[in-house]
N, C-alpha and C positions, 0 to 999 in steps of 0.2 A: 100643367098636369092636373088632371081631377083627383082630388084627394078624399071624395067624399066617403065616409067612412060608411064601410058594412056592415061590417063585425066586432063588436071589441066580447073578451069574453075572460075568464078564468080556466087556466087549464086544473082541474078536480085531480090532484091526486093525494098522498098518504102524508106529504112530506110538505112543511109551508115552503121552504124555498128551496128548489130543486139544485139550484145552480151553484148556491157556495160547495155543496156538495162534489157536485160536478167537478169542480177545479178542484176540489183538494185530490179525490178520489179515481178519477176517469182513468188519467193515464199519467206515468211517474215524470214525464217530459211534455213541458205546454207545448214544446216546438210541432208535435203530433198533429194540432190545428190545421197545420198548411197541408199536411201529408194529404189527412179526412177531408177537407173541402177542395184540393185538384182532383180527388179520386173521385168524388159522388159525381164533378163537373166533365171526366173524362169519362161513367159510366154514362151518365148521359149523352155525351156525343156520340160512344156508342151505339147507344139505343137505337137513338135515330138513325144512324147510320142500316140498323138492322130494321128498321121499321120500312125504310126505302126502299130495301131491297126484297121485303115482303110486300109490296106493293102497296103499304096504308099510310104509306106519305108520299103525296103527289106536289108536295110545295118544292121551293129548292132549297135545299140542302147546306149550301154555301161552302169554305173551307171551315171543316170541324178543327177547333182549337181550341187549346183554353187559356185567355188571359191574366197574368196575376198584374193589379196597378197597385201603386202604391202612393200617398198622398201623403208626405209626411205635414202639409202645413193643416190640414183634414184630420191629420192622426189616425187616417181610414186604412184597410188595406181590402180590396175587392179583389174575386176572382168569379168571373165570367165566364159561360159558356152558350155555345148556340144550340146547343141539345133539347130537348126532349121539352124542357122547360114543364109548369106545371098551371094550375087552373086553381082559383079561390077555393073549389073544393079538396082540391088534391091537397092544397096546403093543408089543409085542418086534417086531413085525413094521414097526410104521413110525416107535416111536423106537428103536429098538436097531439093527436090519439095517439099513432103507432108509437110514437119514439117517449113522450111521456108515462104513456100504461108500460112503456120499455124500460125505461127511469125507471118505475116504482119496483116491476120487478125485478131488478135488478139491485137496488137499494134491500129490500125486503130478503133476497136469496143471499147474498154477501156482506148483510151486516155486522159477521160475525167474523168477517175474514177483512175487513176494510181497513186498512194502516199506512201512516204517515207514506209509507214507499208506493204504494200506489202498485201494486204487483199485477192487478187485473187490467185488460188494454179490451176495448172494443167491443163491448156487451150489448147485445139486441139493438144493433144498428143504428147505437149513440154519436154515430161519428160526428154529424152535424152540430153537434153540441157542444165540441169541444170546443167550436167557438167562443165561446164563453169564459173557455179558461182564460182568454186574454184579450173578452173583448168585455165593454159596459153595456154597450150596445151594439144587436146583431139586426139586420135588415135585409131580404129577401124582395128582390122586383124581380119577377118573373112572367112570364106569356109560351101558353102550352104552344106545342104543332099543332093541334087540332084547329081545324079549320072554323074561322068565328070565334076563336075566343079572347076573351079579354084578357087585358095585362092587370098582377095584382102586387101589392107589396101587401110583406107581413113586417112586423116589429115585434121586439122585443125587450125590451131593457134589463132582463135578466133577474126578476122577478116574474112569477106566476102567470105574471098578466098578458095578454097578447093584444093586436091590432090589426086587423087585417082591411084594406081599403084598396078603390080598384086605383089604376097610375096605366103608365101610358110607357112603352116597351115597342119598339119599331122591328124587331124580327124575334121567332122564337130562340127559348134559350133562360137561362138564370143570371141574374149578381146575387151575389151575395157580397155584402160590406160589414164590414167590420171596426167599430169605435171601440178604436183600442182602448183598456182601462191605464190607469196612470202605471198602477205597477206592469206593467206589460210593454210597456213603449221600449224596452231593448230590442223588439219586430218590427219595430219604425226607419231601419237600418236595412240601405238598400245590400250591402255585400253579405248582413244576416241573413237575408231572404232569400237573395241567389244563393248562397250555400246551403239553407235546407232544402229549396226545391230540387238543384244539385244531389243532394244527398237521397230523395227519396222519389224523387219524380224523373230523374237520368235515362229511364228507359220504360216508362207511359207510353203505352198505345198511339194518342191523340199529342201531338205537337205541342208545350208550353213555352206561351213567350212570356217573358218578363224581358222589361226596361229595354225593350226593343229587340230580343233575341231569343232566337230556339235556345232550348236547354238543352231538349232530349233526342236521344235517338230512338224512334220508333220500333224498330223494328231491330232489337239484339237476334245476336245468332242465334242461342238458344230457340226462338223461335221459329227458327228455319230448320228445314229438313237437312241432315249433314250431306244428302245427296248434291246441297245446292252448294256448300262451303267447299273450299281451299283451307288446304293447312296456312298458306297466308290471312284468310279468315280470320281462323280459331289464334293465330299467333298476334294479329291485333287487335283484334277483341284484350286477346290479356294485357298488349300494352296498354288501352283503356283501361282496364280493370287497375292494372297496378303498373305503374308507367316507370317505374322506378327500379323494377324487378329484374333479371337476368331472365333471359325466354324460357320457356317451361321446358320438362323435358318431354313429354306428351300429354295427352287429355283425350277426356272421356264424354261425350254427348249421353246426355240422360234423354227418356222420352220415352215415357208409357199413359196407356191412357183406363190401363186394367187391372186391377181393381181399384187403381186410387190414379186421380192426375199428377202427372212432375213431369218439368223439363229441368234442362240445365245443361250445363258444360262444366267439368270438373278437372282442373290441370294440376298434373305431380311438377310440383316447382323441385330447381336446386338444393337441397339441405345439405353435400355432403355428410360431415360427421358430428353433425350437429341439430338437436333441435331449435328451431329458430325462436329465440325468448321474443322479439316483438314481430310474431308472425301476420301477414297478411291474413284473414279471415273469408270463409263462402261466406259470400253474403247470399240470404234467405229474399225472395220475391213473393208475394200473390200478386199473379194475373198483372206483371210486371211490376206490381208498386212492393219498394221498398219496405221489409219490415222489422230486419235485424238482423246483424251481424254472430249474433250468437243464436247457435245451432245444435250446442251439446242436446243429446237425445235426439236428434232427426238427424244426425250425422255419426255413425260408428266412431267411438270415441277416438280410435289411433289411424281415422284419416282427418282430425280433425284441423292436420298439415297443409292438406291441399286446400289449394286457391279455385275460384270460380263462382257460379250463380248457381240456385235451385229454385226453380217458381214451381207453388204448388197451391191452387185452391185448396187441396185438401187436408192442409196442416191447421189444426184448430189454434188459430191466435187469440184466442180470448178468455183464455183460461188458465188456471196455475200450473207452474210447473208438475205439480205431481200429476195432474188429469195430462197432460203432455206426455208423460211415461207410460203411463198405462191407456192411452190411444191406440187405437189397434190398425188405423192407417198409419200410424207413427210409426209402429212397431215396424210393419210392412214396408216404407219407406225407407228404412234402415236395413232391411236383409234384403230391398234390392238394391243399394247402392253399394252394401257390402259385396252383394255376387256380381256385379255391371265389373267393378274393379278390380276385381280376384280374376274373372273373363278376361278383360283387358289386359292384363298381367300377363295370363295365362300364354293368350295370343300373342304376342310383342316374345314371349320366351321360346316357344313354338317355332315360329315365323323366321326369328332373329335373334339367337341363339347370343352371338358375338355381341351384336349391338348391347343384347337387354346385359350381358355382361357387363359392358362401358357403364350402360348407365348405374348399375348396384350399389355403387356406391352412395348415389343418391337416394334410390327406391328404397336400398337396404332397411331403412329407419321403417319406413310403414311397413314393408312386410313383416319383418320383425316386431314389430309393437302387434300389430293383427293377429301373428301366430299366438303371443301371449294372452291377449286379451279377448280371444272370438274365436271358438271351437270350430263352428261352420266354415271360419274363414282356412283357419288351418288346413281341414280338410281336402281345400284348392291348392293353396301356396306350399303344401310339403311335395309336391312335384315341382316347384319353379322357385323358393328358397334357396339360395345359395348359400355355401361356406366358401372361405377362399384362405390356402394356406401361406407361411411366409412367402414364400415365392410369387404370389400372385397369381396360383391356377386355379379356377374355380370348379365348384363341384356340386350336385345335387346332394338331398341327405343319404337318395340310395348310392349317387355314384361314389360317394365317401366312405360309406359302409363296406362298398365291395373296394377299394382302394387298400381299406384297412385291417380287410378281415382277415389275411392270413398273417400277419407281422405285430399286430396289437389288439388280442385277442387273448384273456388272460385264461390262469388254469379252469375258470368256473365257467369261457363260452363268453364272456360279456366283453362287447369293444369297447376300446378305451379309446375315444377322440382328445388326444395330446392340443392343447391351444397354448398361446401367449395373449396377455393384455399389452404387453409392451417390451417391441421385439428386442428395442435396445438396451433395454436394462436386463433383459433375460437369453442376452444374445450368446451368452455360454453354456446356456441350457439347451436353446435351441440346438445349437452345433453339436450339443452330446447326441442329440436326439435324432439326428440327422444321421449321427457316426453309427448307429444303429438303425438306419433305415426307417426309420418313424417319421409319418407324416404329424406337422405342425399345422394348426391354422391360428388365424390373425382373429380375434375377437376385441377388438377395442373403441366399437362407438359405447356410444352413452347408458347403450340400453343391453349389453348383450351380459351384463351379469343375470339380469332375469331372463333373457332366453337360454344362456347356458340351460336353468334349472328347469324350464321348459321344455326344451330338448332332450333332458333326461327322463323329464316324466312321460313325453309322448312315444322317445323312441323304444323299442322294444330292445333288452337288451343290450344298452349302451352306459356307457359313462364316459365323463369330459370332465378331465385333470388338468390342471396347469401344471407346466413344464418344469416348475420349480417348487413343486406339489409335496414332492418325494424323490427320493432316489430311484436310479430307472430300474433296477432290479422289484419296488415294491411297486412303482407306478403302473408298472404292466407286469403282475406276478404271475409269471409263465409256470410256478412250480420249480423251478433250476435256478441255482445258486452258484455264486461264483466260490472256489475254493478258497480259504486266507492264511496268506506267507508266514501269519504268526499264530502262537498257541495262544488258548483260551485266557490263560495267566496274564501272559503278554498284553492280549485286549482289555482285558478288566483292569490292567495296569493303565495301560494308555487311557482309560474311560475316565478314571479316577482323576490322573493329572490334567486332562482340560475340564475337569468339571471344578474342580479346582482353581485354574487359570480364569475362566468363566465367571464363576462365581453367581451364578443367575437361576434362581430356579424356578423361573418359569421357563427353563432353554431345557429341552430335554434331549441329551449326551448318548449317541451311538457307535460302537464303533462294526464297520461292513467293512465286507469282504467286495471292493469295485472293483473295476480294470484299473491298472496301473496308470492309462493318459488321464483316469478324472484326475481333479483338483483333490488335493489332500483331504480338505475337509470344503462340505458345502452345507449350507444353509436351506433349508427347506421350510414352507410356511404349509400351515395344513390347510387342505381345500376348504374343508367346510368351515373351519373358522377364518377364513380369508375370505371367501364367499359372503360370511355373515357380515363382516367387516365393511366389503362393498356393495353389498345392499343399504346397509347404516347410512353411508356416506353417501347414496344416490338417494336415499331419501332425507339428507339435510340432517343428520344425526355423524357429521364427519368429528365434530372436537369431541366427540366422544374416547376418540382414539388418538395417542400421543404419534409422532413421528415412526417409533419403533416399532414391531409388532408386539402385541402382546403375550404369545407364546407363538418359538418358533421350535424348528429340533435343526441338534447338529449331526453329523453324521461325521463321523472319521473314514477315513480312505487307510485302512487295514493293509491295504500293498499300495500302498505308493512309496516311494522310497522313503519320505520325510518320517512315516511313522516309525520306521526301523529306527532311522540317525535320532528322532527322540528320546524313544527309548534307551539308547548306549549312548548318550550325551552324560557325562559324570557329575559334567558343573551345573548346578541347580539353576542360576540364574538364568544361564546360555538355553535349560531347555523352557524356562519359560516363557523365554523371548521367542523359540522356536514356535510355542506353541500360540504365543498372544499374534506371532505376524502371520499363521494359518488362518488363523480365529479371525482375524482384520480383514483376510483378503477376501476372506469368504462373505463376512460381512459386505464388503466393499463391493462383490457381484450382486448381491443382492439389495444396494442402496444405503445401505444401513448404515454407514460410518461418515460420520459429521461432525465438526467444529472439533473438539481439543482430543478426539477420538482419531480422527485425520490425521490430525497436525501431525499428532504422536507416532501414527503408520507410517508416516512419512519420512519422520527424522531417524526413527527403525531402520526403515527401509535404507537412506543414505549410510547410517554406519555399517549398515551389515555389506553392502555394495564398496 
């Protein structure tokens, strides 16, 4: 090899040594090295490959690839390509000038935002640099395409200094080698290396072998036409994607090229009635290379559910989160994957009426989190939202509305949508409510105490009560009253002895005029502080709150027979107990009676039996 030297020189810039720099600051993960040097080696096969077919490469071309070797007795790791390769001048021009006058601006603009974490990634096209974070020494032999030209290597040792000398290269293309530094040799690890390149190179344009083997798939669906796919496709695509996963329940192909580029494929997976604490994530592309799994801001926060890919040149990766938000392709790229999937929704509801019912279950959780959190979105999904009542028949907001509007529609015009959170413990409510014709629905995933409150503020003229809210005379106040078998005396009588019996003042003691089949006496929690209660408690603020409620009301049943027999009960004791095993049961529907409270109902209950 002729080593005769051409060049030795100083790169002039602001900063004596560029490179400690570098490694503290570049990027918050040194793994990033491998990412930047397959990708600079895969843009260059590229190139050539487009050079070729402009007709200003008449050489041959060969199979475009890019090699990672690894040498742990060298402590080297090279990666290789047949590409574009460059010329003694080219080095000096765009690893010495371009990327160091890049360094300095880049040092000089963010000196004031530079911290241990490293929050900045990718600045004036430092990739090549990142070499350094984990190497002592970095080495470049390369030989452009251009016809005649010589082979050159550069060096550097990661000080200022540089070396440039011509060397001897047998087809065009680059190495790049890498002397690892001491602390850095945890990348001297052949399964370390296949798992990054794994991780960030999986679906590269250009072929990557290591240690004798393709990595990647070239050619993901995403960047084909859905003209060209099968739902078999798209369905194993996902098992690559997440091979662990139950099949999705359908997906959406992204693919605009106006006013900003994206591709992608985005799939609604299984959740039922849950969100998933260690959920699968979209993972983020440019121009197929890997670049993070976290999306918040280029992804509408409440699909931040779904599974899948998004490649986009035009997501600016090299800047702080805040310039991220206020990107106005960002922004863009956000209201259209919020409408691509309110469409899709839309269609699937349209189309397949029944089906998109089966699946709601699942879907339910994003439309719902969408309706709350995105105006725009809402404005699609209040046609294809569903509610579904106990029975399990589903309903639009309008088909619900006219369902209800002549039977729960109180004296002021405003419908009342009657729910349960939980049919079984409220299942004697339900049946009241039923015995009166009232539709019930089910509200009991994660999130539907904030749509409830949603629903009330979009819909016009509505309100949603739980079944165990109030008594159904005030739950839906028609204006009409039921008459009561006893005199006013009489009620102010009976109020006094269970408030007495009771003993609780936070329970606030009514006596009504029901039908005879209610329960004597029933417990009722009030909407808006039960509400407050379970929002507390979905935001991690549950020991706030003891097992009981903190105020509930009781309500006496003025005709039912029991209030009569209490009142002309003579023996004191006899009507206390009358009144404590009312007070228990009603308790008891409503959950509330536990430990030596039970016991007691119980042992009641066998002597009086």
């Amino acid at each position: 090899m002729n080593s005769t030297i051409q060049e030795k020189g100083q790169i002039s810039i602001h900063t004596e040594n560029i490179f400690p720099i570098i490694k503290k600051f570049l990027y918050s993960d040194h793994e990033i090295f491998l990412r930047e040097l397959v990708s600079n080696a895969v843009d260059a096969s590229q190139k050539l490959k487009k050079l070729a077919g402009f007709g200003e490469f008449n050489g041959e071309l060969g199979e475009q690839k890019v090699t990672v070797t690894l040498n742990e007795e060298a402590k080297t790791i090279t990666v290789s390509d047949r590409g574009i390769g460059m010329t003694a001048e080219e080095i000096k021009k765009y690893i010495n000038q371009i990327a160091f006058s890049g360094a300095s601006e880049f040092l000089e603009k963010y000196k004031d935002k530079l911290d241990e974490k490293g929050a900045i990634i990718g600045h004036f096209g430092l990739g090549f640099y990142s070499a350094f974070m984990v190497a002592q020494q970095v080495e470049i032999i390369t030989k452009s395409y251009r016809e005649g030209s010589a082979a050159a290597r550069w060096i550097c040792d990661g000080s200022t200094e540089f070396e440039i000398t011509e060397t001897e290269r047998a087809e065009h293309g680059t190495d790049v080698i890498l002397h690892i530094a001491p602390d850095s040799e945890e990348f001297l690890d052949k399964n370390r290396l296949r798992t990054i390149l794994e991780k960030y190179g999986r679906f590269l344009p250009v072929s990557i072998e290591f240690d004798g083997t393709t990595i990647n798939n070239t050619a993901p669906i995403w960047t084909k036409s859905p003209s060209e796919l099968t739902d078999e496709d798209y369905q194993n695509f996902y098992k690559e994607l997440y091979p662990m996963s139950e099949e999705p329940l359908f997906w959406i192909h992204l693919n605009v090229d106006y006013p900003f580029n994206l591709t992608g494929v985005l799939y609604f997976p299984r959740l039922k009635n849950d969100f998933q604490i260690r959920r699968e994530k979209i993972q983020l592309y440019s121009r197929q290379v890997f670049i993070t799994d976290e999306v918040k801001d280029i992804v509408p926060d409440f699909l931040m559910m779904l599974h899948g890919v998004i490649d986009s040149p035009d997501i600016p990766l090299n800047v702080s989160r805040s310039f991220l938000q206020a990107d106005s392709n960002v922004k863009k790229i956000n209201g259209y994957i919020t409408r691509k999937v309110a469409d899709k929704l839309s269609e699937i509801f349209r189309n397949d009426r029944a089906g998109f019912e089966q699946k709601f279950d699942d879907i339910g959780l994003f439309i719902k989190y969408g309706i709350i959190s995105d105006d725009k979105f809402y404005e699609k999904a209040k046609d294809f939202c569903l509610v579904k009542n106990v029975d399990g028949k589903y309903f639009t907001f309008d088909e619900f509305s006219e369902a209800v509007k002549e039977n729960q529609t109180d004296k002021n015009g405003t419908a009342v949508w009657l729910y349960t959170n939980d049919r079984q413990k409220q299942d004697g409510f339900i049946d009241s409510a039923k015995k009166r014709g009232y539709e019930v629905l089910l509200f009991d995933t994660v999130i539907d105490s904030h749509f409830i409150n949603t629903l009330e503020y979009k819909l016009e003229k509505t309100s949603l009560k739980r079944v165990d809210s109030d008594t159904f005379d005030k739950l839906i106040d028609k204006g009409l009253s039921n008459e009561s078998v006893l005199s006013e005396d009489d009620r102010n009588k009976l109020k006094s002895l269970f408030e007495e019996v009771l003993d609780n003042k936070t329970a606030a003691v009514s006596v009504e005029a029901m039908p005879t089949d209610e329960l004597p006496v029933i417990i009722t929690l009030p909407e808006f502080f039960r509400r407050m209660k379970d929002m507390s408690a979905l935001s991690g603020e549950r020991s706030m709150f003891g097992p009981m409620p903190d105020s509930y009301n009781v309500a006496v049943n003025a005709n039912h027979p029991l209030a009569d027999r209490i009142l002309k009960v003579s023996d004191a004791d006899e009507q206390k107990v009358l009144i404590k095993q009312s007070l228990d049961l009603a308790k008891l529907s409503q959950g509330m009676l536990s430990g030596t409270d039970l016991t007691a109902f119980i042992r009641r209950t066998v002597e009086t039996l």
